[in-house]
C-alpha positions as CSV (number, residue, x, y, z in Angstrom):
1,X,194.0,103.2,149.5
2,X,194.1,100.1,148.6
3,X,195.5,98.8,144.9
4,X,192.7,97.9,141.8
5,X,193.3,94.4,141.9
6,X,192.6,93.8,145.9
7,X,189.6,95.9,145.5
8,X,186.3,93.4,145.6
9,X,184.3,93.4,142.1
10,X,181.1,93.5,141.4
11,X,178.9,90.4,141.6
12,X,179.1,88.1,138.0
13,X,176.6,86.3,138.5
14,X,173.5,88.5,138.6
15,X,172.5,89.2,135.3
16,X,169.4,90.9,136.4
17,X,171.7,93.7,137.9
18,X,173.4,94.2,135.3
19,X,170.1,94.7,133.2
20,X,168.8,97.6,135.2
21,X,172.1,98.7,135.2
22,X,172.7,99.2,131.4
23,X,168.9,100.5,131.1
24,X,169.5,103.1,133.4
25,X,173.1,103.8,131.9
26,X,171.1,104.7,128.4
27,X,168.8,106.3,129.7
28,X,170.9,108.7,130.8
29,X,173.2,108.8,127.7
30,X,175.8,107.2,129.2
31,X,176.8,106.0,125.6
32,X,180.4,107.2,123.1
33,X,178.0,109.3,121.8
34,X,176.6,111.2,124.8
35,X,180.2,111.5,126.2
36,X,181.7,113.2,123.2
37,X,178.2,115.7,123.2
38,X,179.2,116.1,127.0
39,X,182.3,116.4,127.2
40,X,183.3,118.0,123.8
41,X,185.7,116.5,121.4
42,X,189.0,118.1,123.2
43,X,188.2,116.7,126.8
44,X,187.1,113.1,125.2
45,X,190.6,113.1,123.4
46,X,192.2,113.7,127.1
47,X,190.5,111.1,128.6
48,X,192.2,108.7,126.2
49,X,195.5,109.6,127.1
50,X,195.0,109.4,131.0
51,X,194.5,113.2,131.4
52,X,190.8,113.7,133.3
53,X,191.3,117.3,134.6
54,X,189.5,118.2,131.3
55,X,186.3,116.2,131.9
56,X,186.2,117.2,135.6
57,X,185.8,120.8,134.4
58,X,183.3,119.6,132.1
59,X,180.9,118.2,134.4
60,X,180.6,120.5,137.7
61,X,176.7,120.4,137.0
62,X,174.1,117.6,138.3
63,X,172.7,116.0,135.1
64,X,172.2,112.6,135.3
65,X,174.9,111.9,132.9
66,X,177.7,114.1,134.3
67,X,177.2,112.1,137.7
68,X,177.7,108.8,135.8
69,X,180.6,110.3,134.3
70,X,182.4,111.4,137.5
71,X,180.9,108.1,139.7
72,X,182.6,105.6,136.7
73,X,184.9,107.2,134.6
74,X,186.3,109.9,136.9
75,X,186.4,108.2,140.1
76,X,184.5,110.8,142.2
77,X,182.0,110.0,145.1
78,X,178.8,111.1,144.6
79,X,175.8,112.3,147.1
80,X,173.7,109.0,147.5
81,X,170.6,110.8,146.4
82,X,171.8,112.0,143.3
83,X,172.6,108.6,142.4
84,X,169.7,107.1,143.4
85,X,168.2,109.3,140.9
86,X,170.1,107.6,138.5
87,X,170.8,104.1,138.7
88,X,168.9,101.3,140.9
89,X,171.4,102.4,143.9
90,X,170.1,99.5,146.8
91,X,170.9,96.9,143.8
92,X,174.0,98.1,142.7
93,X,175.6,98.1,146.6
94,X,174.3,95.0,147.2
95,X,175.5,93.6,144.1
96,X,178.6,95.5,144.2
97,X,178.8,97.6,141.2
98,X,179.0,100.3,144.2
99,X,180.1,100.9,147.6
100,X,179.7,103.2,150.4
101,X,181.8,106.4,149.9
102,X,183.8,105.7,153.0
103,X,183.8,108.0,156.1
104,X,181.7,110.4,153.9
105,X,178.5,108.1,154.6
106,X,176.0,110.8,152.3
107,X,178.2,109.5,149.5
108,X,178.7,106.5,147.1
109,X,181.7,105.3,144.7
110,X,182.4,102.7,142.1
111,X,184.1,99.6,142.3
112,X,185.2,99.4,138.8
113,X,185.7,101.7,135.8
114,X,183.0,101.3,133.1
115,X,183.7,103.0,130.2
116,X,181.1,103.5,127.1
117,X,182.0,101.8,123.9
118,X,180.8,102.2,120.7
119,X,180.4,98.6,118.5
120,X,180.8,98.8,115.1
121,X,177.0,98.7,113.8
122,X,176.1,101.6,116.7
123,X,175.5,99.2,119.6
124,X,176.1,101.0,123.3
125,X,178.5,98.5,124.7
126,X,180.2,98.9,127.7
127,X,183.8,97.7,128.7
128,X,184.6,97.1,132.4
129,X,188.2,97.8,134.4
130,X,189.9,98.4,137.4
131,X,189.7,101.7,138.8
132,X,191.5,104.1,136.5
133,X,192.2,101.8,134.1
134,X,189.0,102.9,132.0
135,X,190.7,105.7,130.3
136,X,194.6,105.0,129.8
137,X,196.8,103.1,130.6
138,X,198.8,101.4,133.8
139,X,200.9,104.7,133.5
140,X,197.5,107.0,134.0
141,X,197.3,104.8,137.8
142,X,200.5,104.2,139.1
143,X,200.2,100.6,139.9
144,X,202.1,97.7,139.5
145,X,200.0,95.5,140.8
146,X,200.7,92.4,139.0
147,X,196.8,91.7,138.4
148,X,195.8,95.0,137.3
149,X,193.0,94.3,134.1
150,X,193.1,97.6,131.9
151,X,190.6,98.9,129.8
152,X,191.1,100.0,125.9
153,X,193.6,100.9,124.6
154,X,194.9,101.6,121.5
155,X,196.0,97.9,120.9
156,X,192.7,96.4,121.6
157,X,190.8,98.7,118.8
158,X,193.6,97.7,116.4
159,X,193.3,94.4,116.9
160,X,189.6,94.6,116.8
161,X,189.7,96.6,113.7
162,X,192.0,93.9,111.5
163,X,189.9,91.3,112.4
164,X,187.8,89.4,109.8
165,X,184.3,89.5,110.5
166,X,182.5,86.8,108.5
167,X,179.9,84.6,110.7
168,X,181.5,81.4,112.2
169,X,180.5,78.9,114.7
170,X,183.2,79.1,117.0
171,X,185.6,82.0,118.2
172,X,188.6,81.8,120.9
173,X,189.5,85.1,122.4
174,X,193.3,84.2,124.1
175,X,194.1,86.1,126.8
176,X,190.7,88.6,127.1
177,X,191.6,91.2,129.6
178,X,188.7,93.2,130.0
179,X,186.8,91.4,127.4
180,X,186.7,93.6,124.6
181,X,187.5,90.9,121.8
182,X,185.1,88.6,123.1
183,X,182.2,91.3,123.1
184,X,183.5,92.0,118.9
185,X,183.1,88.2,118.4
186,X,179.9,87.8,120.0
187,X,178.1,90.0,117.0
188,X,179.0,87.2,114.4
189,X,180.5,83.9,116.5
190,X,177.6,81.3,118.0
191,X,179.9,80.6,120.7
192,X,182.5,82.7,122.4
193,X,185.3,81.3,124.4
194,X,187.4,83.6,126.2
195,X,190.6,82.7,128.6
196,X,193.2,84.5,130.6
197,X,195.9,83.4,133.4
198,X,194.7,85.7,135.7
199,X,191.5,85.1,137.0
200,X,190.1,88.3,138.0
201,X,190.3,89.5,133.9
202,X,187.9,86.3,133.5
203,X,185.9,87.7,136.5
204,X,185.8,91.3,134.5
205,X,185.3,89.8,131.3
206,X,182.0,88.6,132.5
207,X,180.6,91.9,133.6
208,X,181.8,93.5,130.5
209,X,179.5,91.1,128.7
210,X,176.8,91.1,130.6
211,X,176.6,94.4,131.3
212,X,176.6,95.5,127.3
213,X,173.9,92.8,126.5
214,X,175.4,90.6,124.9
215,X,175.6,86.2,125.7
216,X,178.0,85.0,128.1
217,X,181.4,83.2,126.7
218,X,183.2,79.9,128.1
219,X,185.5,81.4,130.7
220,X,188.7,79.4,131.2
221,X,191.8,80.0,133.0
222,X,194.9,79.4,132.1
223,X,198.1,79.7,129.9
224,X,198.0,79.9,126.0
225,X,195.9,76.7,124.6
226,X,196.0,75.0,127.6
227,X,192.8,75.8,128.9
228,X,191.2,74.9,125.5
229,X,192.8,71.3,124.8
230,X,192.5,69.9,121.3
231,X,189.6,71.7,121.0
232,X,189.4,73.9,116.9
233,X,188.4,77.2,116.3
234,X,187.2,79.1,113.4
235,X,188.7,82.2,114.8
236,X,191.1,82.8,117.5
237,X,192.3,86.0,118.1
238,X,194.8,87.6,120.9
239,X,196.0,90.7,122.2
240,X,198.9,89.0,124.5
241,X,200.9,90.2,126.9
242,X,203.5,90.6,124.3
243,X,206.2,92.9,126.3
244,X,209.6,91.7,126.0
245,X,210.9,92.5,129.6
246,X,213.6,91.3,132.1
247,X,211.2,89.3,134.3
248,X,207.4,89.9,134.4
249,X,206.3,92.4,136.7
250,X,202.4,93.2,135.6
251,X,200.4,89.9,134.0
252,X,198.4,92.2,131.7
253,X,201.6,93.3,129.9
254,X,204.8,90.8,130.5
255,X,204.5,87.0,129.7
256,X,206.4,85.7,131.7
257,X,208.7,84.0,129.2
258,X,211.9,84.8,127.8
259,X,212.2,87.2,124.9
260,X,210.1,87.2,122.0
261,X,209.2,83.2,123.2
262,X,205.6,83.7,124.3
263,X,204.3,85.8,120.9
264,X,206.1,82.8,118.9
265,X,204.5,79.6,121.0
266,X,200.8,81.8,120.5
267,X,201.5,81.5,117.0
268,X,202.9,78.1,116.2
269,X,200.6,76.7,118.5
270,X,197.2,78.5,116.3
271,X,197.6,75.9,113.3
272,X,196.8,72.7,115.6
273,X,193.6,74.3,116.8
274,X,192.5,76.2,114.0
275,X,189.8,74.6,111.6
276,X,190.4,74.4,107.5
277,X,189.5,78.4,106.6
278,X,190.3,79.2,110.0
279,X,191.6,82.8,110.9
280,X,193.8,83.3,114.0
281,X,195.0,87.2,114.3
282,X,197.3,88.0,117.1
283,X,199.0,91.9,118.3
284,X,202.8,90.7,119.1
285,X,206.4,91.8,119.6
286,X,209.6,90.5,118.2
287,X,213.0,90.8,118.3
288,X,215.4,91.9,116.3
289,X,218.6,90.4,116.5
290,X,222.0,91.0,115.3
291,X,223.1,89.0,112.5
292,X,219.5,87.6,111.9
293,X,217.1,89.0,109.5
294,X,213.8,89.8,111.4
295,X,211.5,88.8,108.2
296,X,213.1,84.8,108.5
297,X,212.6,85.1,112.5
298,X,209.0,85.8,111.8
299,X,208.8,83.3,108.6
300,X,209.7,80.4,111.2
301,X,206.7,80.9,113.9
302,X,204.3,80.3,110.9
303,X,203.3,76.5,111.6
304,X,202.5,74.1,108.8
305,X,198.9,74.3,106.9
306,X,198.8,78.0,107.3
307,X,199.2,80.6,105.4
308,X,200.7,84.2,106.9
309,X,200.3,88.1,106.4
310,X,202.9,89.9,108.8
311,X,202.6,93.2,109.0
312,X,205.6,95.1,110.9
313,X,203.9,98.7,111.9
314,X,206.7,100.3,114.1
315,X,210.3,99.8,114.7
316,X,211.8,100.8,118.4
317,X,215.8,100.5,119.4
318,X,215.9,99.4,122.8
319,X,216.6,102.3,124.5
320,X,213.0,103.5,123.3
321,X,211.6,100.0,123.7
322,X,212.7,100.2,127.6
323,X,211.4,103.8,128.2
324,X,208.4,103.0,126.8
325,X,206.8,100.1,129.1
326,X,209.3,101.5,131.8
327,X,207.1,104.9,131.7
328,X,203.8,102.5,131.2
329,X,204.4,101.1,134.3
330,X,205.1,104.1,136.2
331,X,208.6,103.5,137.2
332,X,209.4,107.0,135.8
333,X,207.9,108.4,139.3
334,X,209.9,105.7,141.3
335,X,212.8,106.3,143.3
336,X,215.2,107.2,140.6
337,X,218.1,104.9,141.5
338,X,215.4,102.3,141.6
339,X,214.5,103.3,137.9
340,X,217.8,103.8,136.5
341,X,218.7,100.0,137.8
342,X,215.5,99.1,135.7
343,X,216.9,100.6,132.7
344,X,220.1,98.9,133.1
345,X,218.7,95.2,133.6
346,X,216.2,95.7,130.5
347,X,219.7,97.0,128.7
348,X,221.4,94.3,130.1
349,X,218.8,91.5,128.7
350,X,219.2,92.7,125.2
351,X,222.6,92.9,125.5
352,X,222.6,89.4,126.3
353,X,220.5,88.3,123.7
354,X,222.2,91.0,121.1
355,X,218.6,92.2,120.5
356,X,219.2,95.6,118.6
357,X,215.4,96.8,118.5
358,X,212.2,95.3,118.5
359,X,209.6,94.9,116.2
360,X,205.6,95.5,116.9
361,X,203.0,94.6,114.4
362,X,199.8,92.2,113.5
363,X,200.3,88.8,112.4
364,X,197.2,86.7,110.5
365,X,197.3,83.2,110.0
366,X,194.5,81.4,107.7
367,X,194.4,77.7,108.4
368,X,194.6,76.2,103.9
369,X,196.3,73.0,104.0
370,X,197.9,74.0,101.2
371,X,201.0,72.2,99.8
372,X,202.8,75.3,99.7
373,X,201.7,78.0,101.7
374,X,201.5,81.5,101.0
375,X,203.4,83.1,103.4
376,X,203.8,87.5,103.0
377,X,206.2,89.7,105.8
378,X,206.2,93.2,105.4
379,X,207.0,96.5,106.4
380,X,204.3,99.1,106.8
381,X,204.7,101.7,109.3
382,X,202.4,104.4,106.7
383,X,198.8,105.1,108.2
384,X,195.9,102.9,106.8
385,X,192.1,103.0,106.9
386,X,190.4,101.1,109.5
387,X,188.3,98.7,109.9
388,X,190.5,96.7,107.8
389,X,189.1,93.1,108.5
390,X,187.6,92.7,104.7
391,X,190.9,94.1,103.8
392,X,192.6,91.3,105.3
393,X,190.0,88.5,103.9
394,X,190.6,89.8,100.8
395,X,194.1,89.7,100.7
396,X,194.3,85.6,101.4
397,X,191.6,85.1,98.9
398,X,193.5,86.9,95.9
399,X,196.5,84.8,97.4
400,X,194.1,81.9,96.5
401,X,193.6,83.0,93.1
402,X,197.3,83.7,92.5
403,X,198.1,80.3,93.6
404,X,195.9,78.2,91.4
405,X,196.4,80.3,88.1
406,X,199.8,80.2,86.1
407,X,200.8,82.6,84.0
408,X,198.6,81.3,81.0
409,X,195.7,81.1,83.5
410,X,196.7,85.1,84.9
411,X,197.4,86.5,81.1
412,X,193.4,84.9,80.3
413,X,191.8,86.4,82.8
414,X,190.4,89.7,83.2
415,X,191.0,92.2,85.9
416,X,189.1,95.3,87.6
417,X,191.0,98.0,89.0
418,X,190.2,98.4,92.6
419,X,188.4,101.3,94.0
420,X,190.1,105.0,94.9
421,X,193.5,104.2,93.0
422,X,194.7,107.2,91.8
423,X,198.1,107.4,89.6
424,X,200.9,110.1,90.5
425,X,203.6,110.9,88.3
426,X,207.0,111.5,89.5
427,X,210.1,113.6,88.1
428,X,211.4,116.8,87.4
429,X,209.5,120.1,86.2
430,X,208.9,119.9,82.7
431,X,210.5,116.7,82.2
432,X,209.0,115.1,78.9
433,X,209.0,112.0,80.7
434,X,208.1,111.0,84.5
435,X,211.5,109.2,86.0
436,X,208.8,106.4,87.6
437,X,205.0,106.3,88.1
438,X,203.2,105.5,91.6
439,X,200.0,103.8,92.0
440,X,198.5,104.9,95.2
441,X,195.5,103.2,97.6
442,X,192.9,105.7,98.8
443,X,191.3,103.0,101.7
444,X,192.5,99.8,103.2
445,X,195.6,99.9,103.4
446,X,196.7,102.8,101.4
447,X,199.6,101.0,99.5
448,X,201.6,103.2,97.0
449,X,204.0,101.2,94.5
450,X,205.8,101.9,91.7
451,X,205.3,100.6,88.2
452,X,206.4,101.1,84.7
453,X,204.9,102.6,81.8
454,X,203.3,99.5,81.0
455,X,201.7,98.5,84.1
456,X,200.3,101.8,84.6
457,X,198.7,101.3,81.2
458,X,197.9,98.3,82.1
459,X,195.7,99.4,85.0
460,X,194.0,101.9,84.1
461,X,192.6,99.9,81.5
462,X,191.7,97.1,83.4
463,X,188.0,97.3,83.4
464,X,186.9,93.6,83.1
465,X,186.4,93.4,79.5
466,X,189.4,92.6,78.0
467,X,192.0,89.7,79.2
468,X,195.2,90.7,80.7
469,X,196.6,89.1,77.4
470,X,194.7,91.2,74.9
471,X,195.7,94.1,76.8
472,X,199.4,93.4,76.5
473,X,199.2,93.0,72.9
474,X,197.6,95.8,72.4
475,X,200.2,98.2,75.2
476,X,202.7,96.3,72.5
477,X,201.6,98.0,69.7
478,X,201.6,101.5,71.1
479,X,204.9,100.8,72.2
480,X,206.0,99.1,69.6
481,X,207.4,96.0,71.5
482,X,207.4,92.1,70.9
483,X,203.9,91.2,71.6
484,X,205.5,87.4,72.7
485,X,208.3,89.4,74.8
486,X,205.6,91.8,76.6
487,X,203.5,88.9,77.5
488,X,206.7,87.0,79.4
489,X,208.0,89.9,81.6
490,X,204.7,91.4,82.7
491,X,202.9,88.5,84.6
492,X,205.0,89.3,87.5
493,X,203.9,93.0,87.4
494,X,200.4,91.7,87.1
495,X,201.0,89.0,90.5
496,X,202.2,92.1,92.5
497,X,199.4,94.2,91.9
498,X,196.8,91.3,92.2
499,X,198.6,90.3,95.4
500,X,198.8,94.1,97.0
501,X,194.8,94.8,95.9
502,X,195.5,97.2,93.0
503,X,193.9,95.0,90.6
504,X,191.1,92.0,91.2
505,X,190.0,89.5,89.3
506,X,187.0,90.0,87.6
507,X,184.3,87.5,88.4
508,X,186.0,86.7,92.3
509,X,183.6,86.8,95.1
510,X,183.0,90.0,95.6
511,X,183.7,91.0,91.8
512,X,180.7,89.8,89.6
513,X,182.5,90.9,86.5
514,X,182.6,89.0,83.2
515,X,185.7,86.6,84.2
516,X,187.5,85.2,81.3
517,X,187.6,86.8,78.0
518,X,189.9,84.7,75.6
């Protein structure tokens, strides 16, 4: 059998195929929807982790949609005329979305893997791969063929789901894959340019678009910005091959540079082609090496006239690391001498470079020009509510607010506590006093932090109507403290919760609340 990447694809220039194609796919409920109705929620979870013996059980009948379903997603040859009750069969072989079924001439099979999608405003979209590649990962097909071009996976929905989605002129999807960013930024971009080094993801990229109905992007190959220019973006985002391995072995996952290198060139490069307001949003890897904190590591890839939010979600020493993307590319089944000599040269790379563990997380850059940027690293590995792109637009602009009002500015305004913030009280039973109180996020990013008395007071009487100022002098009062001396420690209290979304300022976009009160 010969490997995805050397199998032919499908035709990307006939639009008109690809038409009748998706019509006939919806007619027969080949959608998220009619999959989950289909298959039942336990089977559709399998398929996600590369498991298919579930859905094969499910559809032994001879419904339109189960045939789609074993002809696409499952890989099964099916009886010619069962298709051809389906889908527009003569078109789709001569095309190439099919082929014939082999020595088994009564049959027909796939060339790729299509695999329904469900946009974020209900559209049926559709996302195009190699064979098996529509369900799992490289570790769900067994090759390591260098040009493989996966499917979804749980990066590309992240990444997708942080990204901010106001409309923009212009959006640069680096390194598409299958194309699944590009299709996201076609719903609020007027024009889509997608890249990739290998050329057979550009090649997929196109069907996955044109088969889900949406306009074609500017397909160009190459590395990074280089098939781009000087051109400027307003958003650029990239889900990069961001494995840090001892020599690339599959171009969908290794970069082909040294460590950490290639995640920090995709960042410092953004700035240069990112227009004022811009947002670039990248998945990436870094190191963590010994004798270096990780949060200055990641504080120098930020490049001038941005602003930064780095968020580090997970945390893997490299024994874990290695295992991981060792397993992903199916080097667990290999010859086990073969795999243990893999381990060692990944160990030995480390080593080397005294990497300890490596970090994964999202990184956001907004292009401000500012004369001192705003720069925030973090640790987060707690679970958040997604989609969290207005979560993320809405953390640079209260970094905007912060940064143009002072503390006599801040303790003049008024505030608005955010939505679903609830307040926990921790200590011991029957304790007159809590030892500390916790505010805690119920959506976006479900922060909890701690406060004292007096910014949990604060808080929860932050309505809009009064200014942080009168507020304090009145929490003074109560607890019988210098009015002068509350109003000096406290703006720092305030900046934290402004900054982390506890509290908002009244009257910013999005607040129409009565702004200053004296």
């Amino acid at each position: 059998m010969s490997s995805p990447a050397a199998s032919a694809l499908p035709a990307a220039d006939r639009d008109d195929v690809a038409a009748s194609l998706r019509d006939a796919l919806l007619a027969a409920e080949f959608t998220a929807d009619g999959l989950l109705e289909l298959l039942g929620a336990p089977a559709y979870a399998a398929l996600a982790r590369s498991e298919t013996v579930p859905a094969l059980r499910a559809t032994r009948g001879d419904t339109p949609l189960e045939t789609l379903v074993r002809l696409f997603l499952l890989q099964q040859p099916a009886a010619r005329e069962r298709v051809a009750a389906v889908l527009p069969l003569e078109a789709c072989l001569a095309s190439g979305w099919l082929r014939e079924g082999g020595q088994d001439h009564g049959t027909v099979a796939a060339t790729v893997d299509v695999r329904p999608y469900g946009g974020p405003d209900g559209e049926d979209w559709f996302i195009v791969s190699d064979l098996g590649c529509a369900v799992g990962g490289a570790g769900g097909i067994g090759s390591s063929d260098e040009g493989v071009v996966l499917g979804v996976g749980g990066a590309s929905t992240t990444l997708a789901g942080i990204t901010v989605r106001t409309p923009v002129a212009s959006a640069l999807d680096l390194g598409t894959g299958s194309g699944i960013q590009a299709l996201h930024a076609a719903r609020h971009a007027t024009r889509v340019t997608a890249t990739d080094l290998n050329p057979r993801a550009l090649h997929i990229t196109a069907l996955t678009l044109a088969l889900s109905g949406v306009p074609a992007a500017d397909l160009r190959e190459g590395s990074l910005y280089e098939p781009v220019g000087d051109a400027t973006y307003d958003l650029i985002v990239s889900n990069p091959p961001f494995v840090i391995s001892p020599g690339a072995r599959l171009t969908y996952r290794d970069g082909g540079m040294g460590g950490d290198d290639l995640c920090r060139s995709l960042v410092q490069g953004a700035g240069e082609h990112l227009n004022e307001g811009g947002y670039a949003q990248f998945l990436a890897n870094w190191q963590h090496v010994e004798g270096e904190e990780w949060t200055e590591r990641l504080r120098s890839w930020v490049p001038r006239g941005c602003d930064a939010w780095i968020v580090q979600r997970e945390v893997q020493d490299i024994t874990q690391y290695a295992e991981l993307w060792l397993r992903d590319a199916g080097d667990h089944r290999s010859d086990p001498a073969a795999y243990a000599a893999r381990y060692d040269a990944w160990l030995d790379e480390f080593e080397a470079r005294k990497v300890t563990s490596v970090g994964f997380g999202w990184i956001t850059l907004r292009k401000s020009s500012a004369a001192e940027p705003n720069i925030v690293v973090e640790e987060w590995p707690h679970p958040v509510e997604q989609p969290l792109g207005d979560t993320v637009r809405a953390h640079f602009e209260r970094l905007d607010w912060l940064r143009t009002h002072d503390d006599a500015a801040l303790l003049a305004s008024s505030f608005l506590l955010a939505g679903e913030v609830v307040q926990e009280q921790v200590g011991l039973p029957g304790a007159e006093d809590p030892e500390h109180v916790v505010l805690r996020q119920g959506r976006g990013m479900r922060r909890a932090t701690k406060v004292d008395t007096v910014g949990a007071g604060f808080a929860g009487v932050c309505d809009g109507t009064l200014s942080a100022g009168r507020i304090l002098d009145a929490i003074a009062q109560l607890v019988g403290e210098e009015q002068v001396l509350l109003r000096d420690r406290t703006p720092a209290q305030i900046r934290t919760l402004v900054e982390q979304g506890f509290i908002e300022p009244a009257g910013a976009p999005g607040n129409p609340g009565p702004g200053q009160a004296g």
